[in-house]
Steps between C-alpha positions, in 0.01 A plus 500: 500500500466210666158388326689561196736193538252285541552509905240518751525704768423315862575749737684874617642485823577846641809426734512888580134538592502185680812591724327852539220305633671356769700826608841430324656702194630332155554653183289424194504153473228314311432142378318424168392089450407402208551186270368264194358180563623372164859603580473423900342127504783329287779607798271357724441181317882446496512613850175547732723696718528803282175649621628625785681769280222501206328711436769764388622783706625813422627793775507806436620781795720815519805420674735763741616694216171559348535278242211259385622194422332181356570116663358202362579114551715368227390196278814331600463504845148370519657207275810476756283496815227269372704242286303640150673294221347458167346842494824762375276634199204549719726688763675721238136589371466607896791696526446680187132638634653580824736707361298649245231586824781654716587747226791682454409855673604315819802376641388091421610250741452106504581301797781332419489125631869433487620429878139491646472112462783364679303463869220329292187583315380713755143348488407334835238245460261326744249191423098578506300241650187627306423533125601847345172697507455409876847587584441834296204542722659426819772740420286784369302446832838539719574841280206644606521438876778703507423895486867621426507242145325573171395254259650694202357234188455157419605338177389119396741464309273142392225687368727766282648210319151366424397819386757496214439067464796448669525211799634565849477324838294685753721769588407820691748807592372719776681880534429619850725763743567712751687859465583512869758240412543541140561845548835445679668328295411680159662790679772336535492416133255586271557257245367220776132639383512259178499210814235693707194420547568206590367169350359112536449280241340187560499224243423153416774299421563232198488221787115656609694694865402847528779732604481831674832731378652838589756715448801451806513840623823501546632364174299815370706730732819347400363520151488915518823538744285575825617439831417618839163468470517124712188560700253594245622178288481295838126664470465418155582156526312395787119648379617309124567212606203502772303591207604232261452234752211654680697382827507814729747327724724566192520899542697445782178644738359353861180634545590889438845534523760431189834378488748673286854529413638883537856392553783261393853445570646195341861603415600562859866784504826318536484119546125374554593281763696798724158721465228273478291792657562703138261205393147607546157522393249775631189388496133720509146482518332711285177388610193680730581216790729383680651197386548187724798315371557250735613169384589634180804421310787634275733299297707512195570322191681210685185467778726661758180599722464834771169446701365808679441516872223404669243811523690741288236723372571763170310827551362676185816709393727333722830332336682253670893366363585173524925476513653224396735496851503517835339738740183602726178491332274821558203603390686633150782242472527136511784316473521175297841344690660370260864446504519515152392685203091425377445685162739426174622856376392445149154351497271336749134443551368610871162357585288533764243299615238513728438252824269337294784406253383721183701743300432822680747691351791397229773739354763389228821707424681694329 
């Protein structure tokens, strides 16, 4: 069917089998990619950012009450997300395959982008210091050092436009993932498996920078109404963005261990400043090693800075909370002694850095 409308098909990602190889259970959930050069490159030309969700998706999976239902992006919100102008009758030509692909056997369902947008694009976006192909290769080469990620496919995007005499800046998407933390959240919500694998594009820009882009992991959450699943994003975010920059300092690990939020209190009961020890964050390493933190530092948006002791070690496993008040520090509590309240109740950004001064950790809410 999908040869048939003039689509290529890229790659089948069994999200099922996958789980099942890892030991966890989901439902019948598979991704098709496919796409058209001829239809693809002109999105990109009006906005090189587009290739992070090109080419097309389509999920299909059985849901709880045994029905099989059919998700797809819609044309509008690539257009939304990406700033597409110019392009309606292309994107209407789009929509109209899509739907004629999804069928109507099937409960048909297109992700709507209406309220999705307001936090942003959702794209987070670092700068290469390399030219495409070598930045391609360096991040191909960190995939395969590590044995719980899969390279699913690669897609030059660059060369598929040439192939139908089209022109396109060197840009490269690379599909690559992980079911032990995929898995998770898909069971929380299937529909999340459009997002999943995950994905890097990296790109030359119109002013000759290459940039290395990825989906925020938790702008895809909020996208599919997933919460609770805090540490696995936390997980998420640090191995993306240590990926993108190839900066391992950046996953939030020292040595073996790995720092990682499993628990937040902003929004402290009653009046913040009467309970400033409802104002917490929980912090764990998920790591192999223990985890020397000494010297290193919290703070929020405003640069209001916790250091930790001197010679406070993390364990592997071992959580420690750090309370915004007053009180003795142990082993699994630290207190920050503040008289006053730290984190704003409706959004903040908590970073943590290491005694060498980099970015060790960072964590934006809601």
């Amino acid at each position: 069917m999908i040869e048939k409308k003039g689509l290529k098909s890229i790659a089948t990602v069994d999200h099922a089998a996958n789980a099942n190889s890892v030991g966890m259970d989901l439902r019948p959930t598979t991704l098709l990619v496919f796409g058209n050069p001829s239809i693809g490159t002109p999105l990109m030309q009006a906005s090189q950012s587009t290739g992070i969700d090109l080419p097309q998706k389509m999920l299909v999976y059985e849901d709880e009450g045994g029905q099989t239902n059919v998700a797809y992006n819609a044309p509008e919100y690539l257009a939304e997300r990406h700033d597409i102008t110019g392009q309606n009758g292309r994107l209407e030509k789009i929509a109209t395959v899509l739907e004629a692909l999804a069928g109507g056997d099937v409960e048909s369902s297109k992700a709507d982008p209406s309220g999705l947008l307001a936090g942003g694009d959702g794209v987070v976006t670092v700068a290469g210091d390399e030219s495409v192909d070598a930045t391609v290769t360096r991040i191909e080469n960190a995939l395969a050092s590590k044995d719980a990620i899969s390279l699913v496919t690669s897609v030059d995007h660059a060369a598929n436009a040439d192939s139908v005499g089209m022109d396109l800046r060197p840009t490269t998407l690379l599909v690559f993932g992980n079911p032990n933390l995929g898995t998770p959240l898909m069971q929380a919500n299937q529909s999340i498996g459009i997002d999943l694998p995950q994905k890097m594009l990296v790109y030359e820009d119109e002013g000759g920078d290459v940039e290395v882009a990825y989906n925020d992991p938790r702008f895809i959450a909020k996208r599919h109404g997933i919460t609770g699943k805090d540490d696995v994003l936390s997980k998420i975010e640090g191995a993306l963005r240590s990926i993108a920059t190839g900066d391992s300092s950046g996953d939030g690990s020292n040595g073996e261990g790995e720092l990682a939020v499993a628990g937040l209190s902003a929004d402290a009961d009653g009046t913040d400043a009467n309970n400033l020890n409802d104002e917490y964050i929980t912090y764990e390493n998920t790591g192999d090693g223990p985890l020397n933190l000494s010297g290193w530092t919290v703070a929020d948006d405003s640069d209001t800075t916790y250091t930790f002791p001197d010679g406070f070690t993390l364990e592997p496993g071992a959580r420690v909370t750090l309370y915004t008040g007053s009180g003795t520090d142990t082993d699994t509590e630290l207190y920050w002694g503040r008289a006053n309240e730290v984190w704003n109740n409706g959004a903040d950004t908590m970073t943590v850095e290491n005694a060498d001064g980099e970015i060790a950790l960072q964590r934006s809410y809601p």
